[in-house]
N, CA, C and O atoms as a MOPAC input file, in Angstrom:
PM7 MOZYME 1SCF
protein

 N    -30.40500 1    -0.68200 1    31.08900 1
 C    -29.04900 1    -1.06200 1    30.74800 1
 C    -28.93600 1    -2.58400 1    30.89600 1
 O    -29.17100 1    -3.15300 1    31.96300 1
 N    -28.67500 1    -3.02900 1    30.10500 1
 C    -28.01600 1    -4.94900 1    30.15100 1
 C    -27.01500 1    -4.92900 1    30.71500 1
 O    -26.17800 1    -4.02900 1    30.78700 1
 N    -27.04300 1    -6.42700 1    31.37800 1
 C    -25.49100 1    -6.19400 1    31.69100 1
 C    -25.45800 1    -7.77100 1    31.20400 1
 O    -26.40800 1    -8.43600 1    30.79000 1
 N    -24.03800 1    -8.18600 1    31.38300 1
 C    -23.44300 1    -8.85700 1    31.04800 1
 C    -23.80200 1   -10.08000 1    31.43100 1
 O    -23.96100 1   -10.11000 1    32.65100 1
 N    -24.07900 1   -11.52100 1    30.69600 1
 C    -24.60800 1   -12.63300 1    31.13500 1
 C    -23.41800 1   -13.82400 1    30.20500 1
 O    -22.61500 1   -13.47800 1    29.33900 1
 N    -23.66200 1   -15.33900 1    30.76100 1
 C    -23.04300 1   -15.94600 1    29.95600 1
 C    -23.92500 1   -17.24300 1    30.12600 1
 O    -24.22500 1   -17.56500 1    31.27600 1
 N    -24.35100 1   -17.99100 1    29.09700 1
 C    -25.06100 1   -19.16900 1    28.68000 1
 C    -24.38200 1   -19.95400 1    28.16400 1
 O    -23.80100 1   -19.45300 1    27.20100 1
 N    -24.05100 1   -21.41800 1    28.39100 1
 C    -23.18300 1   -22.07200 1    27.33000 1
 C    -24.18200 1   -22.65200 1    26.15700 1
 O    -23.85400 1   -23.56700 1    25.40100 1
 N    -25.53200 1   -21.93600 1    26.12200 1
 C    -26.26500 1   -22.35000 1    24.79400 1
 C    -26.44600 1   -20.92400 1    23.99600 1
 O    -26.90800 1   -21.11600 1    22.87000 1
 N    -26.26200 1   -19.89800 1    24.22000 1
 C    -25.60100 1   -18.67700 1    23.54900 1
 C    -24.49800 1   -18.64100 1    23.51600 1
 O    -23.89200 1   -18.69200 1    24.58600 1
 N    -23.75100 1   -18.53600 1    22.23500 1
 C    -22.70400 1   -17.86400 1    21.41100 1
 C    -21.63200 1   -19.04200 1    22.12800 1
 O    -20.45700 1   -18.69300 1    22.01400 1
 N    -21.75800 1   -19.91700 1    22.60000 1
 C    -20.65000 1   -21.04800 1    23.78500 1
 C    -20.45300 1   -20.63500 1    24.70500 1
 O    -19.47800 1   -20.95100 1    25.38700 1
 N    -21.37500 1   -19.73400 1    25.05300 1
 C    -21.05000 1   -19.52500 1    26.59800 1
 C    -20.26800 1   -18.26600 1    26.76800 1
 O    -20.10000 1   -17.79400 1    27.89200 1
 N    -19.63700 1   -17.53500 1    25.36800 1
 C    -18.94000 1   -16.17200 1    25.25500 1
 C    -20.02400 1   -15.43400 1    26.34500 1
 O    -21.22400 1   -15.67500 1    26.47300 1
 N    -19.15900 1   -14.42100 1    27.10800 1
 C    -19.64700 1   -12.93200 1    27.64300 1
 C    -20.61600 1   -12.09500 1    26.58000 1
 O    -20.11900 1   -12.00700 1    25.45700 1
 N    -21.84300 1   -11.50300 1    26.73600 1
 C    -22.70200 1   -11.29400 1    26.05600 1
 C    -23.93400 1   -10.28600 1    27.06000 1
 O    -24.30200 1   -10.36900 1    28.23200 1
 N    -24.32300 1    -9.28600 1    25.82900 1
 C    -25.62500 1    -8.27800 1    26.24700 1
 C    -26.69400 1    -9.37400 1    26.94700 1
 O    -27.25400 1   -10.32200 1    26.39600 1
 N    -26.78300 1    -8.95600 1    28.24600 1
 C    -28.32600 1    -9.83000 1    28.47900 1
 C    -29.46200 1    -9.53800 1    27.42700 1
 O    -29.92100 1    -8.44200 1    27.10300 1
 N    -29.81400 1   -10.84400 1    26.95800 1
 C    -31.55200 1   -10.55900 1    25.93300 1
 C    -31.07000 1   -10.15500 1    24.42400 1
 O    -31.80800 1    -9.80900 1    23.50100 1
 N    -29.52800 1   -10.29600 1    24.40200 1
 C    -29.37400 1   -10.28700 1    23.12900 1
 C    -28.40300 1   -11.63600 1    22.65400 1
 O    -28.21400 1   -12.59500 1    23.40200 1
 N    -27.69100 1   -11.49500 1    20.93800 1
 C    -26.91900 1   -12.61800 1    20.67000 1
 C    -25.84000 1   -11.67200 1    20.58800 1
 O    -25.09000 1   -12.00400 1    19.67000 1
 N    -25.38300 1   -10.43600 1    21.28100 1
 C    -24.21000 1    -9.24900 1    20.64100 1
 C    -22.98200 1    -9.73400 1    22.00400 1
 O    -23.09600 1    -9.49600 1    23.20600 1
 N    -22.20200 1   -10.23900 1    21.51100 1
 C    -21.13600 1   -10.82800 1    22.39300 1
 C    -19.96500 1    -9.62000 1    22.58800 1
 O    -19.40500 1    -8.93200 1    21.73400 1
 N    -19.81800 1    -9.64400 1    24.14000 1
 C    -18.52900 1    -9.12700 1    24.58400 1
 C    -17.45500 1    -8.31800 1    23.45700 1
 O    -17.19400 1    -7.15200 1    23.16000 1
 N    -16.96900 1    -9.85400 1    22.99100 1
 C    -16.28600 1    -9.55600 1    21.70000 1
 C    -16.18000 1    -8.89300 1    20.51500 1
 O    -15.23500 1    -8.62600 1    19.77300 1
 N    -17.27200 1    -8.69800 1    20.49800 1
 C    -17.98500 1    -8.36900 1    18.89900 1
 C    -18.18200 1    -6.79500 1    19.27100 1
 O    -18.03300 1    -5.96800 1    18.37100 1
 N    -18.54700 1    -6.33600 1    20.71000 1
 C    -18.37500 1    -4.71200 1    20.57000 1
 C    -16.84300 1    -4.11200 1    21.03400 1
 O    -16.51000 1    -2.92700 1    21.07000 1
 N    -15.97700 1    -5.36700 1    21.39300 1
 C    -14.58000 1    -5.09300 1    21.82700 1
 C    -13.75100 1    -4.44900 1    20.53400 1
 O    -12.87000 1    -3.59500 1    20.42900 1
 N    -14.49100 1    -5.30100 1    19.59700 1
 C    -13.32500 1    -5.10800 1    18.39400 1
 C    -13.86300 1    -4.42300 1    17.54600 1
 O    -13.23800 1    -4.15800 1    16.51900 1
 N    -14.89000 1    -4.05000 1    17.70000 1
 C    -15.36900 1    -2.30200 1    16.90600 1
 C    -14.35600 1    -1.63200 1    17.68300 1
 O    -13.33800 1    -1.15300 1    17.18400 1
 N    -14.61800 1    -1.60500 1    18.80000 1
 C    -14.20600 1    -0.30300 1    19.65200 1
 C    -12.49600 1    -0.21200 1    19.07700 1
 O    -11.94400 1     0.80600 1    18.66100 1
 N    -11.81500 1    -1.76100 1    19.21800 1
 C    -10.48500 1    -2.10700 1    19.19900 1
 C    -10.41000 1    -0.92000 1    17.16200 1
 O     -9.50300 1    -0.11500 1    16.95100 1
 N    -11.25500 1    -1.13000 1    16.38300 1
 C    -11.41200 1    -0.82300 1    15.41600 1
 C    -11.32800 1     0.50600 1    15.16500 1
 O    -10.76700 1     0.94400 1    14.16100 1
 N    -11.97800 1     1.37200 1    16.21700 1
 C    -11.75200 1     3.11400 1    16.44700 1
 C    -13.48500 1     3.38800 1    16.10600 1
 O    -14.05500 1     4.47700 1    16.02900 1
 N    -13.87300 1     2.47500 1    15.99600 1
 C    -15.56400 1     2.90900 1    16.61100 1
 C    -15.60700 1     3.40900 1    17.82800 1
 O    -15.12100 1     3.05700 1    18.90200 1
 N    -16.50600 1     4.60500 1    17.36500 1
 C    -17.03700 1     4.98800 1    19.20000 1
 C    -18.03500 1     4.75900 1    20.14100 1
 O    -19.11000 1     4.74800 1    19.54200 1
 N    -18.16000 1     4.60300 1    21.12500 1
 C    -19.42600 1     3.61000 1    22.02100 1
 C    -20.16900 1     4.43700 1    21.45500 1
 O    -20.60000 1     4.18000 1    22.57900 1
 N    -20.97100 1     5.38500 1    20.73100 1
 C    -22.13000 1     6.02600 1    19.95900 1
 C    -22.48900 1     5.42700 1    18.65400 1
 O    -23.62100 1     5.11000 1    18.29000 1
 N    -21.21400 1     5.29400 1    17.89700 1
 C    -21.21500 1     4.31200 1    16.56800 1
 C    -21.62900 1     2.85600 1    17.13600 1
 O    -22.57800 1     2.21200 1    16.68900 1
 N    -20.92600 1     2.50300 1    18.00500 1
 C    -20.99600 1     0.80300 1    18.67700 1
 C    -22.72500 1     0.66700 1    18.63100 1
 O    -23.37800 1    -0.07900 1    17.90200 1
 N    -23.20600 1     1.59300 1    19.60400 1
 C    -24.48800 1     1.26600 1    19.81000 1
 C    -25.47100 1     1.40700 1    18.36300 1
 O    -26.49800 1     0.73100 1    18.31300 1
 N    -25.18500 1     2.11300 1    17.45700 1
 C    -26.07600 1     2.32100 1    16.41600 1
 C    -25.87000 1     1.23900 1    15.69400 1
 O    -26.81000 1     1.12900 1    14.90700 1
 N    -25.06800 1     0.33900 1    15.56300 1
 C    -24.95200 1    -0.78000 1    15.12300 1
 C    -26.22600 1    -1.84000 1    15.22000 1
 O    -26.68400 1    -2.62700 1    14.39100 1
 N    -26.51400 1    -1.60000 1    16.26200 1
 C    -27.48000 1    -2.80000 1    17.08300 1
 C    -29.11900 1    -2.36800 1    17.76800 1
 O    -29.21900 1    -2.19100 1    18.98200 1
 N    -29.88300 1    -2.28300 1    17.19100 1
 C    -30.96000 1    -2.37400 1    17.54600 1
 C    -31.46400 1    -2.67100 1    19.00200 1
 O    -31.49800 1    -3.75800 1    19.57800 1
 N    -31.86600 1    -1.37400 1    19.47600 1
 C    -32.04000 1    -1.56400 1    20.99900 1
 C    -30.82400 1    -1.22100 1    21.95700 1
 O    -31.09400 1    -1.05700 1    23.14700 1
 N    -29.78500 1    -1.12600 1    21.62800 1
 C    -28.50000 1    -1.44700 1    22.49400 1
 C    -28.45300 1    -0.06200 1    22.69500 1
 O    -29.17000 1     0.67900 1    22.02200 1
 N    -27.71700 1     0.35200 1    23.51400 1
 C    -27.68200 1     2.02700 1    24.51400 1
 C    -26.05700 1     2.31200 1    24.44700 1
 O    -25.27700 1     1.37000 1    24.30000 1
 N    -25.65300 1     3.52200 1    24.55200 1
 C    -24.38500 1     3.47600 1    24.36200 1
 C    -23.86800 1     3.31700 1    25.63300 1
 O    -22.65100 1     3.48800 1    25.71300 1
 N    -25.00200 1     2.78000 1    27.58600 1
 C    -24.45500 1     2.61000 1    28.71400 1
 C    -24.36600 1     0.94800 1    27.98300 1
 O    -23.22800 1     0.54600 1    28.22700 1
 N    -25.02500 1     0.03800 1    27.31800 1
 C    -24.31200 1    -1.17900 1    27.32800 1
 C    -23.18600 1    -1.22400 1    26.82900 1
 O    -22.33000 1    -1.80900 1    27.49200 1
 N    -22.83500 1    -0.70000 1    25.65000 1
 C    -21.76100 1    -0.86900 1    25.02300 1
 C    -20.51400 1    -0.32000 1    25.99000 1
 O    -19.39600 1    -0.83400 1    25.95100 1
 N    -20.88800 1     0.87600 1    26.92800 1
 C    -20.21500 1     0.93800 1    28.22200 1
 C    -19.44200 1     0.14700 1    28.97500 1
 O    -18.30500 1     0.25500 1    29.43600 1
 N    -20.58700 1    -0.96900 1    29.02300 1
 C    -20.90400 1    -2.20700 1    30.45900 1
 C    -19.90100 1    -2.99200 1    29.48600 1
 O    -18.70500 1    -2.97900 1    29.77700 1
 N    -20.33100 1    -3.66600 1    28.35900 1
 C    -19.40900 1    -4.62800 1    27.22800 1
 C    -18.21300 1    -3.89100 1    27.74800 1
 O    -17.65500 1    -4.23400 1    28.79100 1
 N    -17.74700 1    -2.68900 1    26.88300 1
 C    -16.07500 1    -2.79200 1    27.26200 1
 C    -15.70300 1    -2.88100 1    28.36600 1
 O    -14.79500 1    -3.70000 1    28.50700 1
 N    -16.17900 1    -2.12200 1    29.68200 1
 C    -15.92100 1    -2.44900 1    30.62400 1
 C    -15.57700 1    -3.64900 1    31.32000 1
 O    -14.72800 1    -3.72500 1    32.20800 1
 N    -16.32700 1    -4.65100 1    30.84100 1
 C    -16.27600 1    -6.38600 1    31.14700 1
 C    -14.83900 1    -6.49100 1    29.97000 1
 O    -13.80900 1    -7.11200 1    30.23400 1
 N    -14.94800 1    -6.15900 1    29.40200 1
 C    -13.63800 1    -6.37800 1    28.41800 1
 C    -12.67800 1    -6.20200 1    28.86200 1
 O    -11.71000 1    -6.96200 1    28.84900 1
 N    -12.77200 1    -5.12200 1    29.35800 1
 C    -11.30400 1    -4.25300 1    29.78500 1
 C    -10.90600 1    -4.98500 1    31.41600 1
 O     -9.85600 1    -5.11400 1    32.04500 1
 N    -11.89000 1    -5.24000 1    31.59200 1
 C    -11.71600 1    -5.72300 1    33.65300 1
 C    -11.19900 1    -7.59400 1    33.39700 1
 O    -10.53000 1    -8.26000 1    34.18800 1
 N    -11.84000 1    -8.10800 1    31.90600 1
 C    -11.43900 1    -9.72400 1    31.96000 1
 C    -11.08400 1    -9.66000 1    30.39500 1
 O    -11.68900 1    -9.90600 1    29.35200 1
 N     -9.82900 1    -9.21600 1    30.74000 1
 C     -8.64700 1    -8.78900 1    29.16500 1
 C     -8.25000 1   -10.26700 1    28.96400 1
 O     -8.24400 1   -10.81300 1    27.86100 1
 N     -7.92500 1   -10.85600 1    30.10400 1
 C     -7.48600 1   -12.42400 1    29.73400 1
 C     -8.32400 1   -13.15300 1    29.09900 1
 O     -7.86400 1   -13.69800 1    28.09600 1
 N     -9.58100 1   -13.38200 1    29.38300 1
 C    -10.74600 1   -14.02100 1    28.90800 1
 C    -11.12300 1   -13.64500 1    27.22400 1
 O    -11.43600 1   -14.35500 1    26.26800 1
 N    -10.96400 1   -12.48200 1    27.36000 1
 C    -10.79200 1   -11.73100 1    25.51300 1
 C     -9.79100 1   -12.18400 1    24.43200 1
 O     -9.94400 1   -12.38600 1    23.22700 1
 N     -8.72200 1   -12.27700 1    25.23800 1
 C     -7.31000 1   -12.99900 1    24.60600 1
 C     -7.77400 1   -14.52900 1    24.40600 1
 O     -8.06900 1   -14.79800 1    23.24200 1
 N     -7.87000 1   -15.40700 1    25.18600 1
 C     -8.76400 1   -17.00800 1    25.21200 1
 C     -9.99800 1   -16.79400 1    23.62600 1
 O    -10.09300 1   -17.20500 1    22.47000 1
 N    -10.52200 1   -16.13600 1    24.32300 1
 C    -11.68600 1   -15.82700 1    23.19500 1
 C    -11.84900 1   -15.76400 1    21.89400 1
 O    -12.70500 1   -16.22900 1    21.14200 1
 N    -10.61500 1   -14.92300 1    21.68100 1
 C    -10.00100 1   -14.38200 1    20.41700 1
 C     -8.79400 1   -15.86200 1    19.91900 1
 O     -8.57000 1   -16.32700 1    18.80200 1
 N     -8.28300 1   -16.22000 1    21.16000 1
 C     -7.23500 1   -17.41000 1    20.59500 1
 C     -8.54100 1   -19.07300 1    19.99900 1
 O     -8.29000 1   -19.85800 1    19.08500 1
 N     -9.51200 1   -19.08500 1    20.69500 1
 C    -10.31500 1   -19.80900 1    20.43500 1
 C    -11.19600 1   -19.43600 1    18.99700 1
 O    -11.70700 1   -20.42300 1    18.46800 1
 N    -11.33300 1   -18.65000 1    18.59000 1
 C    -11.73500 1   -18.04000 1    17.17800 1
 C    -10.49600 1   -18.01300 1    16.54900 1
 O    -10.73100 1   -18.14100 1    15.34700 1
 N     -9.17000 1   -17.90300 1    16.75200 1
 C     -8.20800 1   -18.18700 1    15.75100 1
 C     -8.11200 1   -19.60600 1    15.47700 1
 O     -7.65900 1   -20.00900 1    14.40500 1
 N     -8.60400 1   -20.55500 1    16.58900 1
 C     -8.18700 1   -21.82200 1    16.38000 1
 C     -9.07000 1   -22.78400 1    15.36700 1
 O     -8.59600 1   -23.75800 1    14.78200 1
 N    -10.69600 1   -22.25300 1    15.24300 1
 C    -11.61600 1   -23.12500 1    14.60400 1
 C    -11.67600 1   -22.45400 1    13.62600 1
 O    -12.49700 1   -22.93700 1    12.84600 1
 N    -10.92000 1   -20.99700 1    13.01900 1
 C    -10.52400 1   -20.46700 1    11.59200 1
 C     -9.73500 1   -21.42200 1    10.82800 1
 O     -9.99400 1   -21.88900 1     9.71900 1
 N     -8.45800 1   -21.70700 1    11.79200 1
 C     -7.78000 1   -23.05800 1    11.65400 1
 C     -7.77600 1   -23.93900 1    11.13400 1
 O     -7.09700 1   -24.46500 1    10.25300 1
 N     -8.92200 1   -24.24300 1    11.92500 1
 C     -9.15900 1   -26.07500 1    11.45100 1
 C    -10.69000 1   -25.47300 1    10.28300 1
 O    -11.28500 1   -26.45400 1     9.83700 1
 N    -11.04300 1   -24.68300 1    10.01000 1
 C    -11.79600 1   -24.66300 1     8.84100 1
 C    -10.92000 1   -24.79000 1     8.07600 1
 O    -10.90400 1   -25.75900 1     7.31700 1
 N     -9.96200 1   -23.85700 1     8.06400 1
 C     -9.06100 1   -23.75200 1     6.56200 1
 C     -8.23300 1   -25.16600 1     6.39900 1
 O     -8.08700 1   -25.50700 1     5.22500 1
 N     -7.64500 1   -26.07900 1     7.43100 1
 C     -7.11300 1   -26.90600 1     7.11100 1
 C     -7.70400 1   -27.84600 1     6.70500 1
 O     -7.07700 1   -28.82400 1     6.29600 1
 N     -9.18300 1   -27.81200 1     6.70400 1
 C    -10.18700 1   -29.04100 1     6.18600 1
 C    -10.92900 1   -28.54900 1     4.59100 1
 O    -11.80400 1   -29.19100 1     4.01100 1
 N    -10.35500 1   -27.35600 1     4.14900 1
 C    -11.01600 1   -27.17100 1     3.24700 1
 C    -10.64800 1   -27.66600 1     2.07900 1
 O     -9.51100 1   -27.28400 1     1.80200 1
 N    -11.17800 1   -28.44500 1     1.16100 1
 C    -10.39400 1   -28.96300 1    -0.00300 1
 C     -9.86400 1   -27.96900 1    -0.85000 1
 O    -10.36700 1   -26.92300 1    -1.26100 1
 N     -8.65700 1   -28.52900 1    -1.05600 1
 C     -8.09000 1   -27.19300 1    -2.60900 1
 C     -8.87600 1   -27.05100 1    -3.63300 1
 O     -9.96400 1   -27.54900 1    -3.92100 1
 N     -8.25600 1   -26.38200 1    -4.09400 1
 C     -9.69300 1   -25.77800 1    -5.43400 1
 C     -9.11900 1   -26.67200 1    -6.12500 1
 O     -7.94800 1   -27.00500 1    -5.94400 1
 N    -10.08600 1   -27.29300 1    -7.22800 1
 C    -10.11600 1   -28.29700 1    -7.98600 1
 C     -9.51100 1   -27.85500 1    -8.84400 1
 O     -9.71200 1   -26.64100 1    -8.82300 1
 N     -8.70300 1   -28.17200 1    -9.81700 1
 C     -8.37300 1   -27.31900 1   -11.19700 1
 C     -9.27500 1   -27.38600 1   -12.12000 1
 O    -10.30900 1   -28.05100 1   -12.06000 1
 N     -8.82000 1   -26.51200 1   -13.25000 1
 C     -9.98900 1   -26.12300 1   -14.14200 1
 C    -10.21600 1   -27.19200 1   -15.51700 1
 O    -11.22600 1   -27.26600 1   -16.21700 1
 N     -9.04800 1   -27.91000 1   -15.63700 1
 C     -9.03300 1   -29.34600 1   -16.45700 1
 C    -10.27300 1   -30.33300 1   -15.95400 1
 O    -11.24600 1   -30.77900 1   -16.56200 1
 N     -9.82100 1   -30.48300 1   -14.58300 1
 C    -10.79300 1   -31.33400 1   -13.77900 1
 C    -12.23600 1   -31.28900 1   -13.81500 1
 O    -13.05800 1   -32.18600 1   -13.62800 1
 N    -12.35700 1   -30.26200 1   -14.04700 1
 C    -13.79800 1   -29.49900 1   -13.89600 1
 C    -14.73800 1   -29.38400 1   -15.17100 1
 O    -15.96200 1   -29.27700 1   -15.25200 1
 N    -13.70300 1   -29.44300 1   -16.17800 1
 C    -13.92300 1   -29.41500 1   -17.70700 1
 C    -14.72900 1   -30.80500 1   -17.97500 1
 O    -15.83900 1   -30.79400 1   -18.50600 1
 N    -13.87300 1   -32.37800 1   -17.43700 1
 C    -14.09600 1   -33.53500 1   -17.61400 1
 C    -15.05400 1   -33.78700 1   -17.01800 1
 O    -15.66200 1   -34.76100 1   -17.46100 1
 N    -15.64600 1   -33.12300 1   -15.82400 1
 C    -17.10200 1   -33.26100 1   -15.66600 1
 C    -18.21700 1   -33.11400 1   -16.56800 1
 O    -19.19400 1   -33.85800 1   -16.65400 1
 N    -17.96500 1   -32.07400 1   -17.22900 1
 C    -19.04600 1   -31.36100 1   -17.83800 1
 C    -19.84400 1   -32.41700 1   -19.36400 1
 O    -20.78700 1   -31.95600 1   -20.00700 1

């Protein structure tokens, strides 16, 4: 069974399967999804349905840290989309050619 490790050179340091890149998060929100820790684990190569256990469990025991987590992935969605240029129009695109 893995348990739970955190590296700030994996995933930033997110909560995560020891020996893997499968973050906290990422089996929170299957589960949050109506996956079941049996589906969770078949997802992932190697993973047991006691880790996916251990994951929610760490989820469920540091709910605050999940919320941060999740507000920190809303925030650099954010600033992708606000840096993305508008789509060019199709006139514009013509005068290239």
């Amino acid at each position: 069974m893995n348990e739970i490790v955190t590296d700030e050179e994996v995933l930033g340091g997110d909560p995560r399967l020891e020996g893997t890149r499968i973050g906290v998060i990422h089996v929170y929100r299957q589960y949050e999804q109506g996956e079941t820790p049996e589906q969770i684990a078949a997802n992932y190569e190697g993973v047991t349905v006691a880790d996916v256990h251990v994951a929610l469990a760490y989820a469920f025991d540091n709910s605050e840290e999940i919320r941060q987590i999740e507000e920190q992935e809303r925030e650099v969605l954010k600033t992708i989309r606000d840096q993305r240029p508008e789509k060019p129009n199709a006139e514009h695109l013509s005068e290239e050619v």
